[in-house]
C-alpha positions in Angstrom: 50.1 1.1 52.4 48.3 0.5 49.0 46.7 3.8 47.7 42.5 3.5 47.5 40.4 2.9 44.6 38.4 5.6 42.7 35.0 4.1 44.6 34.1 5.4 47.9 33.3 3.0 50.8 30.0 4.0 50.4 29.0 2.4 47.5 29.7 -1.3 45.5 30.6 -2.0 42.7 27.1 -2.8 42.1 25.6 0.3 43.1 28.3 2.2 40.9 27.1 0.1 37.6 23.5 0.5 38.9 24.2 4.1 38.5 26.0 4.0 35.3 23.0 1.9 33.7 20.4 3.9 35.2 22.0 7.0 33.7 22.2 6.0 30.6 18.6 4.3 30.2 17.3 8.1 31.2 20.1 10.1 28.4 19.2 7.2 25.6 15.3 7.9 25.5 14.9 9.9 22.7 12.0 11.8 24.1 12.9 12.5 27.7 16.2 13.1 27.2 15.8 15.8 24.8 12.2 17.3 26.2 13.5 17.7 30.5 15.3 20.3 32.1 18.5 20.0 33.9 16.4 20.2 37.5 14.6 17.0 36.3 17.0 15.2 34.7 18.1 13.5 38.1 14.9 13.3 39.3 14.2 10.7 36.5 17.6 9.1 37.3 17.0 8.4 40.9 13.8 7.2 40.1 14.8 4.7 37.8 18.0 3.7 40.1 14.9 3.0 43.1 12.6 1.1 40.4 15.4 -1.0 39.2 17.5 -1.8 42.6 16.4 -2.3 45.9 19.6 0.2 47.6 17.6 3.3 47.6 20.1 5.9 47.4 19.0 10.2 47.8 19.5 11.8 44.8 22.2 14.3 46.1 24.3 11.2 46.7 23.7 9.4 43.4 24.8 13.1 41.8 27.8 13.2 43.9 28.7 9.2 43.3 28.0 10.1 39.1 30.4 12.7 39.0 33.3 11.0 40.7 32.3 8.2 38.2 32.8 10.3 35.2 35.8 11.8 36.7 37.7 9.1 36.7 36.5 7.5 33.7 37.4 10.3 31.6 40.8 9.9 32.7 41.3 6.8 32.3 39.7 7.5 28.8 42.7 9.9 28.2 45.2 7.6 29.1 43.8 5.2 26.8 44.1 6.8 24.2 48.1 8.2 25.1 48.9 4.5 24.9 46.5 3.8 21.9 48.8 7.0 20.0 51.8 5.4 20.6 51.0 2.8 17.9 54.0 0.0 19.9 54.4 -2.8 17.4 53.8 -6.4 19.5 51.3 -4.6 22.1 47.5 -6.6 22.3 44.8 -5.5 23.2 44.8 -6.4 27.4 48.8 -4.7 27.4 47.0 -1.5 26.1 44.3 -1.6 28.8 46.9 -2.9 31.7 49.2 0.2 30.6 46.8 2.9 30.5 45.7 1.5 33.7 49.1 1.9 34.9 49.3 5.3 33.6 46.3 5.7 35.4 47.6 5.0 38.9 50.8 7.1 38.3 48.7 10.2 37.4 46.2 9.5 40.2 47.4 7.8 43.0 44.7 5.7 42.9 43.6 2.2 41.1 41.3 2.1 38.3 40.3 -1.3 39.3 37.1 -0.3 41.1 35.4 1.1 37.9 36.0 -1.6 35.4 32.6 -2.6 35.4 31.6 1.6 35.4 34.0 1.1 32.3 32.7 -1.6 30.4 29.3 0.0 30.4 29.9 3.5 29.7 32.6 3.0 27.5 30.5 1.9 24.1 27.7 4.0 24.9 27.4 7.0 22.1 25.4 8.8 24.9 28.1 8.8 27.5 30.6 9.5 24.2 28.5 12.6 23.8 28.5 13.9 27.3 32.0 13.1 27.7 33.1 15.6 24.3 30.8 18.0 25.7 32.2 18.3 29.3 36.4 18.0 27.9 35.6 21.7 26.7 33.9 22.6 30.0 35.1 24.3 32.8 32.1 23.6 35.0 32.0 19.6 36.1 29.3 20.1 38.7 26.3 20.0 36.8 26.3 16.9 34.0 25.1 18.2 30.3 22.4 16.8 29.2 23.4 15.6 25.2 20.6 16.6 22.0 20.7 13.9 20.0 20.2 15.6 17.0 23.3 17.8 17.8 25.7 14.9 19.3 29.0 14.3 17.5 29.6 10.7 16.5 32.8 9.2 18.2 35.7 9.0 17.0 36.9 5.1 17.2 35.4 2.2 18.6 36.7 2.0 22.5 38.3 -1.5 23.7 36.6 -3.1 25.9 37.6 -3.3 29.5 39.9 -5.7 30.9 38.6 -8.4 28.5 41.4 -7.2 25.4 38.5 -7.2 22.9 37.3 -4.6 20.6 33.4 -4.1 21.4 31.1 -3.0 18.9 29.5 0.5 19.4 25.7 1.3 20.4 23.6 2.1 17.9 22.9 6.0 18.3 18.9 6.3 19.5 16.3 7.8 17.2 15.8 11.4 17.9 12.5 13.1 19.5 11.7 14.4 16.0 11.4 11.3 14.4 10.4 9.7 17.4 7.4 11.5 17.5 6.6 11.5 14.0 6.8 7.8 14.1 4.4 7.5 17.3 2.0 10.0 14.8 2.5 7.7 12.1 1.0 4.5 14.2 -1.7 6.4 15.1 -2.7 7.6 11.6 -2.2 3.6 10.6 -4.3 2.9 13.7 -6.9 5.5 12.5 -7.2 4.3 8.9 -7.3 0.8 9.9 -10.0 1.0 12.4 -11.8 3.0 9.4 -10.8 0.0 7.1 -12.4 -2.2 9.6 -15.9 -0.4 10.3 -16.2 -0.3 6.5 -16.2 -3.9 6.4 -18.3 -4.6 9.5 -21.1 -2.0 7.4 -20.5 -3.9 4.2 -21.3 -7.4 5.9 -24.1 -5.9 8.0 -25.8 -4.1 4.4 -25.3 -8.1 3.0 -27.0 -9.7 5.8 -29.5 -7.1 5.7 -29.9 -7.5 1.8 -30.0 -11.8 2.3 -32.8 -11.5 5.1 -35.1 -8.7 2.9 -34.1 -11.4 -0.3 -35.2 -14.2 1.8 -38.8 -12.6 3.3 -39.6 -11.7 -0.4 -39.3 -15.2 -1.6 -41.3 -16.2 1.6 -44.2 -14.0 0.3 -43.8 -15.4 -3.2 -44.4 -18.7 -2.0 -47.6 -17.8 0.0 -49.0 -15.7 -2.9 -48.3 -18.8 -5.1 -50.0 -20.9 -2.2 -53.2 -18.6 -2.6 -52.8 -18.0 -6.7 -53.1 -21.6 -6.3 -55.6 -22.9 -3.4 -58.3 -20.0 -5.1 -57.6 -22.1 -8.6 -58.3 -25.5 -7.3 -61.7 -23.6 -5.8 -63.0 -22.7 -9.0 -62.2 -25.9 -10.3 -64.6 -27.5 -7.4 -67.2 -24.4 -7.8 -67.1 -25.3 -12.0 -67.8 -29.1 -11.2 -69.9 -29.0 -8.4 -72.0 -26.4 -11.0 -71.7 -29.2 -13.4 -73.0 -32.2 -11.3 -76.0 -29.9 -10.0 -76.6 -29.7 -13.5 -76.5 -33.2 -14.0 -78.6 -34.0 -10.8 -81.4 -32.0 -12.0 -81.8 -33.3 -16.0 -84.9 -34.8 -16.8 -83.7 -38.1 -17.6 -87.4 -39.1 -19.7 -87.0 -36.3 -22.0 -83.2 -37.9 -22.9 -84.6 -40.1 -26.1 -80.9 -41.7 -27.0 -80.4 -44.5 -24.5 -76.5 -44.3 -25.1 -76.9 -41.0 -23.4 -79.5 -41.8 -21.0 -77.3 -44.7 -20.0 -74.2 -42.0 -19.3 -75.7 -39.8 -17.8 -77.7 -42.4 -15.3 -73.8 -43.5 -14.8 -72.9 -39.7 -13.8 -75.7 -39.3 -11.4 -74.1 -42.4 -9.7 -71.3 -41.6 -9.0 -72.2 -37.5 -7.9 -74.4 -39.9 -5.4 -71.6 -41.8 -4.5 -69.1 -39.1 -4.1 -71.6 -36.6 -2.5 -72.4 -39.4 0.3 -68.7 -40.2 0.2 -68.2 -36.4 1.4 -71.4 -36.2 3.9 -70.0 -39.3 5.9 -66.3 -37.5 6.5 -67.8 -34.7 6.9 -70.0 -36.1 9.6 -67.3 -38.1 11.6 -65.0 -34.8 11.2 -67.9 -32.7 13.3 -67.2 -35.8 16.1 
């Protein structure tokens, strides 16, 4: 009779990695991770795993399945890196992995198999790296520690990846909550002295429109002052000759001896007729 797996019937393989990637998108926030207590922490864990999946799963369960998780991939971890010491000459990549694997089940009892996807996501994750160090020099695996980034060793090597035979590149370690926060207080100051930038140019357009409409209304009242300047002008001009041909209207043309004269001024008094009749007629059919 083959020996079981390290997964319970309980749970897939699917809710095991749900659990793996839910746990690590809580540790790898570099403000809740490092700001919640230990009572919280799986609060925030189940409630991502319900967000994220539809298996809802009690917390007290997911706790249980986490540290069964970690369990085993610790070991296999450790055997690992037994075969990794031995430094065999001709050994790849996948032998390394199906050895320790090996070593795995002959330690155990049981098959890794059912966690090589647990594995391949903890297994480059600086958080889980973190966690893992910590626990190693624990006696107490009940309760899982919560890592400070700021405080977390760096690992040692870069783990192969699992079952695949290739070496994976490690996560980049998350910003801390110091500098976290002191970036999020950094937007806001650029937000602030932006939205100052911006209400200094709305008043600067609104004092140039204001300045363009008071430059306009004063040339407006130039140009009606010129108007008036002008229109009270021309009626001195009229008041001056209409003075003038009164004058000329009422000369006593006998006592004018020159006949050159008497001759131009006869001429004038025409044409004051003329234009004076000229102006009573369109005056007249104006009042109709």
């Amino acid at each position: 009779m083959l020996a079981s797996t390290a997964r319970g019937k309980s749970f897939t393989s699917e809710q095991d990695e749900a659990i793996c990637r839910a746990y690590l998108s809580i540790t790898e926030d570099p403000i809740l991770s490092n700001s919640q207590r230990r009572s919280q922490f799986w609060s925030w864990v189940l409630a991502y795993k319900i967000k994220t999946n539809d298996n809802q799963i009690s917390e007290a369960s997911m706790k249980s399945r986490w540290q069964i998780i970690q369990k085993s991939c610790n070991k296999f971890r450790g055997c690992l890196r037994s075969i990794e010491a031995l430094h065999q000459s001709g050994v790849t990549h996948q032998n390394i992995y199906d050895m320790a694997k090996q070593t795995y089940f002959d330690d155990t009892g049981k098959y890794f198999s059912g966690m090589d996807g647990c594995w391949a996501i903890l297994e480059n994750s600086i958080k889980w790296q973190d966690i893992n160090t910590t626990e190693n020099k624990s006696k107490n695996h009940a309760e899982p520690v919560i890592p400070n980034t700021c405080e977390s060793p760096e690992p040692e090597t870069t783990p192969l990846s699992g079952g695949s035979g290739s070496v994976s590149s490690p996560r980049k370690r998350p910003s801390g909550k110091k500098l976290a926060k002191r970036n999020k207080a950094k937007s806001k100051v650029e937000e602030v002295h932006n939205a100052r930038h911006m209400d200094l140019l709305e008043t600067l357009n609104k004092n140039m429109v204001d300045n363009q409409a008071r430059k306009m209304e004063l040339e407006e009242r130039m140009v009606v002052s010129l108007e008036r300047q002008t229109s009270c002008e021309e009626k001195k001009i009229e008041r001056k000759d209409l003075e003038m041909e009164e004058r000329i209207m009422g000369m006593n043309m006998e006592a004018i001896q020159d006949p050159e004269t008497k001759a131009y001024y006869i001429h004038r008094r025409a044409s004051i007729l003329a234009k004076w009749s000229s102006q009573s007629s369109t005056n007249f059919f104006s009042e109709y």
